[in-house]
C-alpha positions in Angstrom: 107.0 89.7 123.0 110.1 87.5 124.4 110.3 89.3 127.7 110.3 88.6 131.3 106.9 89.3 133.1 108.2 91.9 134.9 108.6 94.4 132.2 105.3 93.4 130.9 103.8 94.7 134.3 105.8 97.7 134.1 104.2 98.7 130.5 107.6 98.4 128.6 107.2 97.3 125.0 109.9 98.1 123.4 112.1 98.3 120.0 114.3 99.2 117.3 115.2 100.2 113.0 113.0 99.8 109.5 111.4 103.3 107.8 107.5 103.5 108.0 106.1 104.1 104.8 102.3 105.7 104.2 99.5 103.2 103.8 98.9 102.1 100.2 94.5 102.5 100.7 93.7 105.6 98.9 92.9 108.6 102.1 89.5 108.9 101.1 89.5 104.9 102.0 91.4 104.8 104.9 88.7 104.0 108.0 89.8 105.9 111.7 91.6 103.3 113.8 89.1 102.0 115.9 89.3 102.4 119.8 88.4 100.8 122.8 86.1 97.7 123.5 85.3 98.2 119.4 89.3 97.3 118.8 89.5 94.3 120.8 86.6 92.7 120.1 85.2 94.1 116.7 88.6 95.2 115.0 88.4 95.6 111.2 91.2 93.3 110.7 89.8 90.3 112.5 86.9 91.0 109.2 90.1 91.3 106.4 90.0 87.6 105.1 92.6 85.3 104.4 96.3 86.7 104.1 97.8 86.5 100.5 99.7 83.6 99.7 102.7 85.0 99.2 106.1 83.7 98.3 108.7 83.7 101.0 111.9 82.2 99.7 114.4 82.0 102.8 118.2 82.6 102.7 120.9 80.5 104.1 121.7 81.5 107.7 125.0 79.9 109.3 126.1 79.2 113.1 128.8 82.3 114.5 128.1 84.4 111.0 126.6 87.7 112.1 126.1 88.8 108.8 123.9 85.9 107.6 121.9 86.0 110.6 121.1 89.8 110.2 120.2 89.1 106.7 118.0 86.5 107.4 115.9 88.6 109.4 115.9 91.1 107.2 114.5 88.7 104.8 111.8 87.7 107.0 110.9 91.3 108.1 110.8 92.0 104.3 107.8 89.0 103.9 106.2 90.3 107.1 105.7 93.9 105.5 104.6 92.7 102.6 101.7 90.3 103.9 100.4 92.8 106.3 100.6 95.7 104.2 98.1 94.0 101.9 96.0 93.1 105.0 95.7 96.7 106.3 95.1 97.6 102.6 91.9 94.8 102.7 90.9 96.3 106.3 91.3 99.7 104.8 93.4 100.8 108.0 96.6 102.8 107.5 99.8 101.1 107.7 103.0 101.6 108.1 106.8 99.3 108.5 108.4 98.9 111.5 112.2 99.2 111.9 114.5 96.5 113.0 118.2 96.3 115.0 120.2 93.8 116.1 121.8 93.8 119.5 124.2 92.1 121.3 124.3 93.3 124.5 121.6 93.8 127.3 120.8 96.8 128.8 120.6 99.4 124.9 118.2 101.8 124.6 115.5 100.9 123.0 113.0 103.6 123.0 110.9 101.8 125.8 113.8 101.8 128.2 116.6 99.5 128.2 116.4 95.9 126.7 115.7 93.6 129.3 117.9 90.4 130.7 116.0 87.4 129.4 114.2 88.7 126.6 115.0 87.5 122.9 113.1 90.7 121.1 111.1 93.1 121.7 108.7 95.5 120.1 108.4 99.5 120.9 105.8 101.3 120.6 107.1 104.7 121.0 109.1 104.1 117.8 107.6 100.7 116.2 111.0 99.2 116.4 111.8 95.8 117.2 115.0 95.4 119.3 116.4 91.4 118.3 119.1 90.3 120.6 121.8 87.8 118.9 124.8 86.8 121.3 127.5 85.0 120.9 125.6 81.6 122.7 122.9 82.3 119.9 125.2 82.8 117.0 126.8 79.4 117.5 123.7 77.8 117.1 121.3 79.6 115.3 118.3 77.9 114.2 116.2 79.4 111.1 112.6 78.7 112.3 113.4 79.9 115.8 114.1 83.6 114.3 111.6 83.1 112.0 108.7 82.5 114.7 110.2 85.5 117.3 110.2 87.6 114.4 106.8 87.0 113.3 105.5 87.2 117.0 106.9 90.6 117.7 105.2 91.2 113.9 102.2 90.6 115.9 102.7 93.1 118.4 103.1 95.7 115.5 99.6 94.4 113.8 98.2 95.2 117.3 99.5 98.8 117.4 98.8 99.7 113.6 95.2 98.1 114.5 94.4 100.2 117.8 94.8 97.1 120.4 98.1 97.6 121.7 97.0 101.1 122.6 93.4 100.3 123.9 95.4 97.4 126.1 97.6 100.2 127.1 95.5 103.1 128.3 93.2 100.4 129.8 92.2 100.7 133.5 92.9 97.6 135.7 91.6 97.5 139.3 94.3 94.9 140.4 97.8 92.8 139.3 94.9 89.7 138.1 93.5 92.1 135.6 96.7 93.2 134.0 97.8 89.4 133.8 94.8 88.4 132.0 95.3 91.2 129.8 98.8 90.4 128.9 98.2 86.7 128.4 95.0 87.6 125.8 97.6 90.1 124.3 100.7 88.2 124.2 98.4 84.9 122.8 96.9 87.3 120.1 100.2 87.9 118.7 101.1 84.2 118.8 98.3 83.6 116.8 99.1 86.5 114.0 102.7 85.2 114.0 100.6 81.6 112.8 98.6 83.3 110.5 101.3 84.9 108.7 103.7 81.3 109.2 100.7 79.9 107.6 100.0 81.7 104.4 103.8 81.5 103.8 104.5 78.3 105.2 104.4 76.4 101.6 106.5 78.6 99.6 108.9 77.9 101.9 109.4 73.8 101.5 108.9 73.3 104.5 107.6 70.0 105.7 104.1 70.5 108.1 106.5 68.2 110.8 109.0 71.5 110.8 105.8 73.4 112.7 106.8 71.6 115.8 109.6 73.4 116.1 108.2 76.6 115.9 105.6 75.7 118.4 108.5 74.5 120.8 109.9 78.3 119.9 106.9 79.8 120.7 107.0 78.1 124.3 110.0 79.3 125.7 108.3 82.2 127.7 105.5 81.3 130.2 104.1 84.7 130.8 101.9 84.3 127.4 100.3 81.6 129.3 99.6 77.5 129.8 101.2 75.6 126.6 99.0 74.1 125.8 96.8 77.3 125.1 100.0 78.6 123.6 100.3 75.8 120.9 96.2 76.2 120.7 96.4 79.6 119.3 99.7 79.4 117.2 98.1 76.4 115.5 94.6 77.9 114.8 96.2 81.1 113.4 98.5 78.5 111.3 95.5 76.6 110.3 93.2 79.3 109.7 96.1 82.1 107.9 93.2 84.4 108.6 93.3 87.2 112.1 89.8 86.7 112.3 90.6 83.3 113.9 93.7 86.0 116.8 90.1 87.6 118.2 91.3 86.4 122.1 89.2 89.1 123.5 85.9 87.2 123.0 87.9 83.6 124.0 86.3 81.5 126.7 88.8 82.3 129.9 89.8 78.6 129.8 91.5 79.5 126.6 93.2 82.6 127.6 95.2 81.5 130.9 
């Protein structure tokens, strides 16, 4: 999630618009969403395989042009829903889309209290909804890869709910502030990584050059709270290399990984 540290620590995680849409695994298939220690460390996803290649063509975006940035996201949301639909199908977990709105103001509802000064996006999950703010500063220089990686990490948040992490990380019981931040930071690297594993397993049907990933990994460190960069760039890469969430399992991670 792009937001301050603060609001971390204060449990928001917030968002906002898509429909969800029943899982495509027959009911009889469908497995109970696991719990507890058994969804951090043992989730059926990490055990899913390989995401799809699938084909992600993007559209044209353009500097102070709501309309095409909206799109654009839209577009990549679109991708997003499809890889990890099939996923959940291969994990034989129910799924469901989030929603998406854009904002251009601080301070909107969002379902998990108001959007936060400093954040970029952020994902609910009262509502699965991911909030995406776009200001005028933005607009005037928007950069493709840069919504395409926030997007894709707030993605990651959503594969964390749907798979029973995000509310095992929730209801957990911390003795101190220390626990909660090495919580967060395994969380908030987790969904680095499933942003790389999706980036990954589209990343060639969108001509895009393997040099272009250093700009996403330059996106990726623009909030410190998801810890050190260089364990950032470690986990954005392996779920990159990998394009598996098997290789996103930073609940078992030596702590020198993890800070």
């Amino acid at each position: 999630m792009r937001t301050p540290l603060i609001t971390l620590l204060s449990g928001v995680l917030a968002s906002l618009l898509f429909t969800g849409t029943a899982s495509a695994v027959p009911a009889e298939q469908v497995r109970p969403v696991p719990k507890g220690k058994t969804a951090l460390v043992a989730n059926p996803i990490y055990k899913s395989g390989k995401l799809d290649e699938e084909t992600c063509q993007e559209q044209p975006v353009y500097n102070n042009d709501l309309e095409s940035t909206e799109s654009y996201l839209s577009f990549v949301l679109d991708c997003l829903d499809k890889s990890w639909e099939d996923q959940f199908s291969k994990a034989k977990l129910p799924f469901s889309k989030p929603r998406l709105a854009v904002t251009s103001r601080i301070g909107v509802p969002t379902g998990c209290g108001k959007f936060p000064d400093g954040a970029q996006a952020i994902y609910c999950h009262k509502n699965k909804k991911i909030t995406f703010y776009l200001d005028r500063g933005i607009l005037a220089d928007v950069t493709d890869l840069f919504l395409f990686q926030v997007m894709a990490h707030e993605y990651g948040h959503h594969v964390q709910e749907l798979s029973g992490i995000l509310p095992t990380v929730r209801s957990g019981k911390y003795r101190n502030d220390k626990e909660i931040l090495a919580t967060i930071r395994k969380f908030e690297l987790q969904a680095e990584c499933l942003s790389g594993v999706f980036i990954g397993s589209v990343w060639r049907s969108l001509g895009r050059r393997e040099s272009d990933f250093r700009y996403v990994m330059n996106a990726a460190y623009s909030t410190a709270s998801h810890g050190k960069a260089a364990n950032i760039a470690y986990w954005l890469t392996r779920g990159f290399r990998q394009e598996n969430p098997g290789a996103c399992n930073t609940f078992t991670a030596p702590r020198s990984k993890v800070s």
